[in-house]
C-alpha positions in Angstrom: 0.0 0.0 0.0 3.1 2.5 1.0 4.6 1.5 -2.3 1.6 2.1 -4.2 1.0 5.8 -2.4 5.0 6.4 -2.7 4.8 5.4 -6.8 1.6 7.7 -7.1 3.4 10.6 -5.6 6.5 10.2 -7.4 4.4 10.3 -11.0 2.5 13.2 -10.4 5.8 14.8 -9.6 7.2 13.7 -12.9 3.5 14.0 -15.5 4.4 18.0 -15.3 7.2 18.0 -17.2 5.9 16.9 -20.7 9.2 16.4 -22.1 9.8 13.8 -19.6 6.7 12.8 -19.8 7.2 9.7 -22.4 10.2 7.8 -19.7 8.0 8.8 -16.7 4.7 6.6 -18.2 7.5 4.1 -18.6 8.6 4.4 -15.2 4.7 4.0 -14.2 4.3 1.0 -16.0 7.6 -0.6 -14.8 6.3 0.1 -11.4 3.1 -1.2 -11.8 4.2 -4.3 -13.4 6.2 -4.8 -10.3 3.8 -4.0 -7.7 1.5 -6.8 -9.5 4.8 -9.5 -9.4 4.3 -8.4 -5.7 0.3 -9.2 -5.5 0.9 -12.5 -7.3 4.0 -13.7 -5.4 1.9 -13.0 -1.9 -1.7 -14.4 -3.0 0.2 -17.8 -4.6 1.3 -18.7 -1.2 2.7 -17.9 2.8 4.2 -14.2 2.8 8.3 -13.9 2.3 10.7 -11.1 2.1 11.5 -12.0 -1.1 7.8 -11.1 -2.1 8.2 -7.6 -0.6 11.1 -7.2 -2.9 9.5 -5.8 -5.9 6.9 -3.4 -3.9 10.1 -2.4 -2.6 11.2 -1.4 -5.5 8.5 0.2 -7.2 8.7 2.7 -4.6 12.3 3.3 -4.6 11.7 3.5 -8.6 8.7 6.4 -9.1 10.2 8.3 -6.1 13.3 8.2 -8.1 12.0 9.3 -10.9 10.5 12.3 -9.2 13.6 13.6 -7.6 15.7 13.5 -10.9 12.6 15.5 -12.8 12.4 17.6 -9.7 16.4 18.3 -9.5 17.4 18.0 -14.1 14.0 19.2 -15.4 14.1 17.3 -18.7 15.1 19.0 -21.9 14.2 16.6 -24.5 17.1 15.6 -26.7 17.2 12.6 -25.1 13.6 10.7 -24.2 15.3 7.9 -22.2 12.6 5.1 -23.4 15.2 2.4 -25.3 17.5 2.7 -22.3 14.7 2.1 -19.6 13.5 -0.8 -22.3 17.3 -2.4 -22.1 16.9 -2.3 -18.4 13.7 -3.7 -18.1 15.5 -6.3 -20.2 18.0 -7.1 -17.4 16.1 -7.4 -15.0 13.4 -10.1 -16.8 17.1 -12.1 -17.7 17.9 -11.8 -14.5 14.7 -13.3 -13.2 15.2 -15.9 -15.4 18.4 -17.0 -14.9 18.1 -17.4 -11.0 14.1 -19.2 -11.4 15.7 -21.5 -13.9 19.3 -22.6 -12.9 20.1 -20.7 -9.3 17.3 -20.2 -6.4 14.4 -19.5 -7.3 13.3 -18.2 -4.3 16.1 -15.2 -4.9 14.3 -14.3 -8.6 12.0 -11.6 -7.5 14.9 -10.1 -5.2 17.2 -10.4 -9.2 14.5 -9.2 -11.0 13.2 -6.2 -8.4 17.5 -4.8 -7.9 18.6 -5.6 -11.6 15.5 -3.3 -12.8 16.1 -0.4 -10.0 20.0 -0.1 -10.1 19.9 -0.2 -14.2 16.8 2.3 -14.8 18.0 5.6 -16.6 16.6 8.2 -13.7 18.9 11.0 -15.1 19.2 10.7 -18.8 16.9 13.0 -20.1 18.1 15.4 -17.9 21.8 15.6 -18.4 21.5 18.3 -21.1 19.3 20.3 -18.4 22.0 20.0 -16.1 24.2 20.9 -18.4 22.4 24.1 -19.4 22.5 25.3 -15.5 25.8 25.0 -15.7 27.1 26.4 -19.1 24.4 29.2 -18.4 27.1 30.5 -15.6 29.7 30.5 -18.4 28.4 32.6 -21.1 27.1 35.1 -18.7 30.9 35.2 -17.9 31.3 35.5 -21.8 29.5 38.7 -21.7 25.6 37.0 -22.9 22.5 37.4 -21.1 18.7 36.3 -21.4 19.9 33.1 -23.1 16.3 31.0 -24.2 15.7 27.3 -23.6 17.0 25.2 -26.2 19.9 28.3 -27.4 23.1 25.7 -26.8 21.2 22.9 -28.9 20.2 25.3 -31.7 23.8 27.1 -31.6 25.6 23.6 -31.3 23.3 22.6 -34.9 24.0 25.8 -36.7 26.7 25.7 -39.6 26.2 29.3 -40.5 25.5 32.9 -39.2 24.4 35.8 -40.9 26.2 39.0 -39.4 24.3 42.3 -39.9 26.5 45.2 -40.6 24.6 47.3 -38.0 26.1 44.9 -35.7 29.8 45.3 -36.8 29.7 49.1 -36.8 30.5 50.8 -33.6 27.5 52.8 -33.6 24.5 53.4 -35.8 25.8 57.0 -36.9 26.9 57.4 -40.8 29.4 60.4 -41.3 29.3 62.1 -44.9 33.0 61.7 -46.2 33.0 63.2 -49.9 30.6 66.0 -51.2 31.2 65.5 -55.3 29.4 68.1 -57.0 29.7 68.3 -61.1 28.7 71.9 -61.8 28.1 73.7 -58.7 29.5 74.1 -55.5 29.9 71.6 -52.7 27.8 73.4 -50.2 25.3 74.0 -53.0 25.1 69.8 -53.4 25.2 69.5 -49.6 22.3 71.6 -49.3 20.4 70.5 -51.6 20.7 66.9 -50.2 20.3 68.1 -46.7 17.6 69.5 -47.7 15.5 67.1 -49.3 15.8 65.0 -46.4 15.3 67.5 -43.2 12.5 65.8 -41.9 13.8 62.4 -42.3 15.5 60.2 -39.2 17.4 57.5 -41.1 21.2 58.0 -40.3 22.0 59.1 -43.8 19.8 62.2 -43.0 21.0 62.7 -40.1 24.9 62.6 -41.2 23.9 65.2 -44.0 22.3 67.6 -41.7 25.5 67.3 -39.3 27.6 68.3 -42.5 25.6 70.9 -43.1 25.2 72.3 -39.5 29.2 72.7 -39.8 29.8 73.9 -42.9 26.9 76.5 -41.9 24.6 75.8 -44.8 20.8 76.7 -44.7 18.2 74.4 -45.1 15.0 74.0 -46.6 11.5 71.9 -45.9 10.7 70.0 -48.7 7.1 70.1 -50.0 7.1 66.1 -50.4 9.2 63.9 -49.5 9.2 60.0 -50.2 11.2 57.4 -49.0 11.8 54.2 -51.0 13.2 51.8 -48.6 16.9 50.3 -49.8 17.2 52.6 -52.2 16.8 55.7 -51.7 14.5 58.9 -51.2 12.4 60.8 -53.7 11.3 64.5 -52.6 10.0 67.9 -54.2 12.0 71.1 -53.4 11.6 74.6 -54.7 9.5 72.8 -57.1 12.1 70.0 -58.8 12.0 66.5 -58.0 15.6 65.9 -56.1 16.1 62.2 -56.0 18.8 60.8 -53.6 19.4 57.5 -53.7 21.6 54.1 -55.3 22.2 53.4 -58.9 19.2 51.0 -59.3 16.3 54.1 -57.8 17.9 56.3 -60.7 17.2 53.5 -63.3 14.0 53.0 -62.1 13.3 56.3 -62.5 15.2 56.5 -66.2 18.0 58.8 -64.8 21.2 58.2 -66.9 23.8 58.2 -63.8 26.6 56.7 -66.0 29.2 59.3 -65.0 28.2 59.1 -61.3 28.7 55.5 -61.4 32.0 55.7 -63.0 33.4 58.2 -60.0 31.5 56.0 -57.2 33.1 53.0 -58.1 36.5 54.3 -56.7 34.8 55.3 -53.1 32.6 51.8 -52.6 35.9 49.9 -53.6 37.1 51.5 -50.1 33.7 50.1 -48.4 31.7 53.5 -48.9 28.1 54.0 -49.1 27.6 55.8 -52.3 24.5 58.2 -52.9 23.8 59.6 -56.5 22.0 63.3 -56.3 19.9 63.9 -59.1 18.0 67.1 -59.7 15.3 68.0 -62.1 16.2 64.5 -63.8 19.7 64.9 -64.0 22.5 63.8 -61.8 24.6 66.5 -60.1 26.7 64.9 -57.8 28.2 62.3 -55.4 28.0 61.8 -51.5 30.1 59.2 -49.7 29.0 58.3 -46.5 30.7 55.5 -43.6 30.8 54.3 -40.5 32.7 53.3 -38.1 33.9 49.3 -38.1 33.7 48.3 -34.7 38.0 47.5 -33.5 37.2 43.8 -32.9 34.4 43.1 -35.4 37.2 41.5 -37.8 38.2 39.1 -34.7 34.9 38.1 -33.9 34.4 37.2 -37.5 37.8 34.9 -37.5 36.5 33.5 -33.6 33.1 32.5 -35.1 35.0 30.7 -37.8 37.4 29.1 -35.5 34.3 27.4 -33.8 32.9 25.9 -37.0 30.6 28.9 -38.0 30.7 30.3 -41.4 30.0 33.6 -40.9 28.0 35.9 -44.1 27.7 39.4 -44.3 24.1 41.2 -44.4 24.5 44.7 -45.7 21.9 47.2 -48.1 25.3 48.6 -49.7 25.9 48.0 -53.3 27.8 44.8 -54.3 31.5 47.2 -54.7 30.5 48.4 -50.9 29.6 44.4 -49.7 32.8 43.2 -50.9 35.0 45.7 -49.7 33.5 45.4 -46.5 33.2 41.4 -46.6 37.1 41.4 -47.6 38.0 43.7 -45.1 36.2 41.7 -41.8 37.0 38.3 -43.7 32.9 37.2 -43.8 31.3 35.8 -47.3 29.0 37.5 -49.0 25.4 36.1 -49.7 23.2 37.3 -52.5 22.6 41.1 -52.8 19.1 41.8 -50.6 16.0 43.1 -52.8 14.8 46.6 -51.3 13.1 46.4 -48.0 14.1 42.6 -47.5 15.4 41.9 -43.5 18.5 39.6 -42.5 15.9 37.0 -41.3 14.4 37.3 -44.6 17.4 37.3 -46.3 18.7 33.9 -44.6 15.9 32.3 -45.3 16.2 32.7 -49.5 20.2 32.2 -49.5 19.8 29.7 -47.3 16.8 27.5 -48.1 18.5 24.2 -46.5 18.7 25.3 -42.6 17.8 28.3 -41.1 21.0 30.2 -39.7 22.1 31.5 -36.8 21.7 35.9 -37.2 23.1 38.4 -35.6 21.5 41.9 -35.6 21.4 45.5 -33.7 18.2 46.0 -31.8 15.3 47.6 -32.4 16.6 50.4 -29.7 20.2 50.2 -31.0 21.2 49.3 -26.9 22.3 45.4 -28.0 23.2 43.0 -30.1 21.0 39.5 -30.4 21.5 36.3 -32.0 18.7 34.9 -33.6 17.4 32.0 -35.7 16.5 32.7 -39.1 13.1 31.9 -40.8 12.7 27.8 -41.6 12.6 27.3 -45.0 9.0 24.5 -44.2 7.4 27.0 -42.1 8.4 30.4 -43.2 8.1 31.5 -39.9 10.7 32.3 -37.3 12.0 29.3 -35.4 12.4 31.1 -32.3 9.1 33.5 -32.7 10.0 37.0 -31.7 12.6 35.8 -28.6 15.9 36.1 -29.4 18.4 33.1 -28.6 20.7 35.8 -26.5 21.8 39.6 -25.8 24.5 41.2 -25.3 25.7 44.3 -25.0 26.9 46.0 -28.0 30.4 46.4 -26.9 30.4 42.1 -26.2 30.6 40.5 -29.9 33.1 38.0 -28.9 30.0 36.8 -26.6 28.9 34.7 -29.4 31.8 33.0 -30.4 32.0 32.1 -26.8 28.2 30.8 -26.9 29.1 28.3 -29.9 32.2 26.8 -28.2 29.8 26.4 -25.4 27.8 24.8 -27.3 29.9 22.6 -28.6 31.5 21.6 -25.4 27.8 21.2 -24.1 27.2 18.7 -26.6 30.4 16.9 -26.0 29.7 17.0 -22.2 26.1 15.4 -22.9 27.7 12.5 -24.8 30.7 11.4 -22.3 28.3 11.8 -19.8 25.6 9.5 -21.2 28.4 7.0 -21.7 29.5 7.0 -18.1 26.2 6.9 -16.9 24.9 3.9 -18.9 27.9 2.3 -18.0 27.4 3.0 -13.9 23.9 2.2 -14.8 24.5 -1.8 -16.5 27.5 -2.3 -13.9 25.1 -1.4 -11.0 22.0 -3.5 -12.5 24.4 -6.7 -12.9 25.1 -5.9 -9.2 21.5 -6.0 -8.2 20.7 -9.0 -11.0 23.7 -11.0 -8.9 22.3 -10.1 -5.5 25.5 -8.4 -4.8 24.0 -5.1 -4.5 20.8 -4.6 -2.6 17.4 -2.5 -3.5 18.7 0.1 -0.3 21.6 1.1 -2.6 19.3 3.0 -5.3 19.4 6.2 -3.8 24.1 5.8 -3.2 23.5 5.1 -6.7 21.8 8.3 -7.7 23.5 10.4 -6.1 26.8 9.1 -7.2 25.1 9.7 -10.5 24.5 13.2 -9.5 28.5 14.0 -8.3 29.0 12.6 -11.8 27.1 15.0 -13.8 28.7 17.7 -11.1 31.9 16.5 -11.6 32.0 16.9 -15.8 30.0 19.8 -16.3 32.5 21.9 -13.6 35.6 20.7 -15.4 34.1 21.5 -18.8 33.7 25.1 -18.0 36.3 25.5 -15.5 38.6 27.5 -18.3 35.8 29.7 -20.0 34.9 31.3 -15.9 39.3 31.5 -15.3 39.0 33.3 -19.0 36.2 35.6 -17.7 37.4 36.7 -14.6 
C-alpha cells in the first residue's frame, strides 16, 4: 500500500514535465508491473521477504523518478525510453536466470534490484544539467537572457548571418565626400540636406550634421518620399531631387553613367555611395561611412574558428559588400532586394537550414542572436525571442556561446556514456544479488556528483577566461 501511495506521488511529480513525460509513463508502467509480481507472489502462497522485494522497489523507482525531474528538469534531446526498455531487459534475464538454474526463491529479489539499479533516472536530464551549468559561463562571456534550447540550436548551426549594423560601432553614418559636377559643394550639400530634413534614417542625419558645420541653410521639402533600400524621392523649390543608389535612378530613367564611374573608386574602399539627381539629371556624389567596430574583424575569424561560417548582411551596393566582406574576412550572400530583412534574407540564400543571425536592436542598446526563418514553415524558429543579448560592446559573446555549445554537446555524450555504464555495472550488481534494493538512492547520487563533476571541469577555463 506504502509503495503504491509512494509510486503515485513520485508520477505526479514527474506528469508536469511533458518532455519527460514519455520515460516517466515508462517508469509507471515498470512500477506497476512490479507491484503486481508483488500481488501474485503473496496471493500464490505464505508471505516472504522476497515477495516484498518488488513493492520495494516500485517505490524506490517512481520516487526516483520524481527527484531527478524535480532536480534535471528534462530537456528533450534525449527521451530515455530504449534505455529504460534495455533495463527492463535485465532485470526479466535476471529473473530468469536465478528461477531457472540458481534459487528461485532469490528471482523476484534479481528481477526487483537488476530493474532499479539499471533504470535511466537522469538521462533525459543531463542536457538540463548541463544548461544550469554552461548558463554561468556565457554570462561570464559577456551573454545574457539566453532562451531554452539556445546551446542545442547554436551547437546545430553551420552558419551565421552578421548584420552590418552589428559590426559598426555605432548606428551614426558620417558624410565623407561632397562631389558636386557643376556647382559648389555646399550647393550639393544643401540641396541633399535638404530634401531629407524631416527624415530620421542616419544618412539624414549625417547630412544635416555636415551641413550644421559647414553652416549651410536648409529647406523643408514640399514632399518627401522614401523608398526603402534605395533611396528617397522629394519635391524642393519645385524639382524633383532624388537621392538614392544606382538602381532608384534607373527605375526612375536617370542616366547616372558618369556618377557610377566616380562611385566606383569610393565603394571599392567600403563607402556607401549616394547619386544626387535634380530636375532628372544627376549632379553629384556623396560618400558616407561608419565606423567598423575595432574587434568586429576578430569576432568574425572566432566564429569561424568554432565551426561557423559567418556571411555578411549589408543594403550597400555589391562594390560596398565586398569591400566590407574582404576587409572583416565574412562571405558575401546574394545582394538583398529593397526592404528585405537579415531574417528574410537567410531564409532565400539559405533554403536548406535556417541560420544562426546576428542583428542590432530595435533600440540600437544590443546585439541579439537569432534563428533565421525555416525554410518549411516560413516562420521564425524562435518567434519573436531572441536566442541571447549582449551588449553592444560584447561580440566576442557569441563566439564564446558556440564553443559552449559545442562543449555542451560533448559534455552530454561522455556523460551519457558514463552513466549507462554505472547504470548496466550497478544492474548486474542487483541482477547477482551483490548489490541490494537500499543502494538506489548511493546510486543516484553518485550519479549526480557525476554530472557535477564533468560539467564543472568543462567550463572551469571559460569562468578562469572571464574573470
Amino acid at each position: 500500500m506504502f509503495s503504491s501511495i509512494f509510486s503515485l506521488l513520485g508520477l505526479s511529480f514527474s506528469l508536469n514535465t511533458s518532455v519527460g513525460r514519455p520515460l516517466s509513463l515508462v517508469t509507471a508502467l515498470a512500477s506497476g508491473a512490479l507491484l503486481a509480481v508483488s500481488a501474485a507472489l503473496l496471493l500464490s502462497g505464505p508471505a516472504s521477504p522476497q515477495a516484498n522485494a518488488p513493492a520495494l522497489a516500485a517505490a524506490f523507482l517512481m520516487v526516483l523518478r520524481a527527484f531527478g525531474v524535480v532536480l534535471l528538469p528534462p530537456r528533450g534531446d534525449l527521451s530515455g525510453v530504449p534505455q529504460a526498455a534495455w533495463s527492463a531487459l535485465l532485470g526479466l534475464l535476471a529473473a530468469a536466470a536465478w528461477w531457472w538454474i540458481l534459487d528461485r526463491n532469490q528471482a523476484p529479489v534479481a528481477l526487483a534490484a537488476a530493474l532499479l539499479l539499471s533504470w535511466p533516472q537522469l538521462i533525459d536530464g543531463i542536457n538540463a544539467f548541463a544548461d544550469k551549468v554552461f548558463h554561468k559561463a556565457a554570462l561570464a562571456a559577456g551573454a545574457r537572457d539566453i532562451a531554452p534550447g539556445t546551446f542545442t540550436r547554436i551547437a546545430q548551426a553551420r552558419d551565421i548571418l552578421i548584420d552590418k549594423a552589428a559590426v559598426m560601432s555605432g548606428p551614426g553614418l558620417m558624410v565623407t565626400n561632397v562631389m558636386a559636377f557643376n556647382n559648389d559643394p555646399k550647393t550639393l550639400l544643401a540641396v541633399a540636406a535638404s530634401a531629407e530634413a524631416g527624415s530620421s534614417h542616419p544618412v539624414a542625419l549625417a547630412l544635416r550634421e555636415l551641413a550644421s558645420q559647414w553652416q549651410v541653410g536648409l529647406k523643408m521639402p514640399d514632399r518627401f518620399e522614401p523608398t526603402p533600400g534605395l533611396g528617397v524621392v522629394a519635391l524642393l523649390g519645385g524639382q524633383t531631387v532624388v537621392i538614392g543608389t544606382t538602381d532608384l535612378l534607373k527605375r526612375l530613367k536617370i542616366d547616372s553613367f558618369t556618377a557610377d564611374a566616380i562611385a566606383r573608386s569610393l565603394e571599392a574602399d567600403g563607402k556607401t555611395v549616394l547619386r544626387v539627381a535634380v530636375g532628372g539629371r544627376v549632379v553629384g556624389v556623396l560618400g558616407l561611412e561608419g565606423t567598423l567596430r575595432q574587434d568586429a574583424g576578430v569576432a568574425g575569424m572566432a566564429l569561424r574558428k568554432e565551426g561557423l561560417v559567418p556571411w555578411l548582411f549589408s543594403g550597400d551596393n555589391p562594390n560596398t559588400r565586398r569591400a566590407l566582406a574582404s576587409m572583416l574576412g565574412l562571405e558575401l550572400t546574394d545582394s538583398p532586394k529593397p526592404g528585405e530583412t537579415a531574417s528574410e534574407v537567410a531564409s532565400r540564400c539559405f533554403p536548406d537550414a535556417a541560420p544562426l543571425v546576428l542583428t542590432l536592436s530595435q533600440d540600437r542598446m544590443a546585439l541579439e542572436l537569432r534563428q533565421g526563418i525555416a525554410p518549411e514553415t516560413g516562420s521564425p524558429v524562435d518567434g519573436n525571442t531572441p536566442l541571447a543579448v549582449s551588449d553592444t560592446d560584447d561580440i566576442g559573446a557569441f563566439p564564446a556561446l558556440k564553443a559552449l555549445a559545442m562543449r555542451r554537446n560533448l559534455l552530454a555524450v561522455h556523460a551519457r556514456r558514463v552513466l549507462s555504464g554505472l547504470w548496466l555495472c550497478a544492474g548486474l550488481c542487483g541482477a547477482s544479488t551483490v548489490l541490494p534494493l537500499s543502494a538506489a538512492p548511493i546510486v543516484f547520487g553518485v550519479c549526480l556528483a557525476v554530472l557535477w563533476t564533468f560539467a564543472r571541469f568543462s567550463v572551469a577555463d571559460t569562468l578562469q577566461r572571464n574573470k
